[in-house]
N, C-alpha and C positions, 0 to 999 in steps of 0.2 A: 504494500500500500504506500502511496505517495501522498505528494501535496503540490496542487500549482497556483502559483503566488501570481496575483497580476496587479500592479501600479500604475495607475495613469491618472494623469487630472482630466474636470470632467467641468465643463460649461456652468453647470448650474445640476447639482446634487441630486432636488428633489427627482428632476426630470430625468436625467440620467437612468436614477433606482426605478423606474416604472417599466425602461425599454429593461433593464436587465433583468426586473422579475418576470417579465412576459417574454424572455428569452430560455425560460427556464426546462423548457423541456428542452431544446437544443443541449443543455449541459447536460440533463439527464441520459441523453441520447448515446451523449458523447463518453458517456460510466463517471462523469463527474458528481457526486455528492456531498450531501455536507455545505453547501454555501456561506461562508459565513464573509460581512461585508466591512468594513471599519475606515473612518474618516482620518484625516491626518488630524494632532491637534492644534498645529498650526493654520492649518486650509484646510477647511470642510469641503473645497472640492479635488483636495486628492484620498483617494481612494485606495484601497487594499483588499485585493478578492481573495480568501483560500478558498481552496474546494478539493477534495477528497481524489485519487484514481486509484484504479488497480490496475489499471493497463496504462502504462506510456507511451504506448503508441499512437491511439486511441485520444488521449489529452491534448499530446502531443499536434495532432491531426486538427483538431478542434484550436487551440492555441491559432495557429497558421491558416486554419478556415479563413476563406472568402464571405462565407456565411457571417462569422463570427466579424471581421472588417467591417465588414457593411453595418454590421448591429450596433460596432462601438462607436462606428461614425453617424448613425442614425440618433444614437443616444446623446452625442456631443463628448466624445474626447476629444480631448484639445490637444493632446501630445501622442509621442509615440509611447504604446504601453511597453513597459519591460513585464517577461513571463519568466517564471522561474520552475524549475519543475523539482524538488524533490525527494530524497526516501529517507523513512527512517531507520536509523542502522540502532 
C-alpha cells in the first residue's frame, strides 16, 4: 500500500473542493482511497491531496491522466501540481 501526495494552489478553494468531490469516482476508478484534503496554513488556497493505492501503476496512470488535467484545470489550479507517490516500508 502507498500514498500519492498532490500540491498545487488553487484559484479560489471553495470552488476548487466541488470539481474534486464530483471527481471522485474517477479516483475511485483509478484504486485511489482514503481522500483526505488539507489547506496550507499560510494560503488557504494551497492545497495537499493524500489518497491511499495499492497498485502504482494504476495511480501512477491517473497522476498523468489527460482526464485528471483537464479536471485540475476545470477546477482552477493555478500552478503546476507536484505528485508524489509513496510506500510504507
Amino acid at each position: 500500500m502507498g500514498l500519492m501526495i498532490v500540491r498545487h494552489k488553487v484559484k479560489e478553494y471553495r470552488s476548487w473542493k466541488k470539481v474534486f468531490d464530483s471527481h471522485a469516482s474517477a479516483q475511485k476508478a483509478a484504486g485511489l482511497t482514503r481522500p483526505r484534503v488539507f489547506r496550507s496554513a499560510d494560503d488557504p488556497n494551497e492545497t495537499v491531496i493524500l489518497m491511499d493505492y495499492k497498485d502504482l501503476k494504476k495511480a501512477k496512470a491517473f497522476g498523468a491522466s489527460a482526464d485528471l488535467i483537464k479536471t485540475m484545470e476545470t477546477a482552477g489550479v493555478v500552478d503546476k501540481p507536484t505528485i508524489y507517490f509513496v510506500e510504507q516500508t
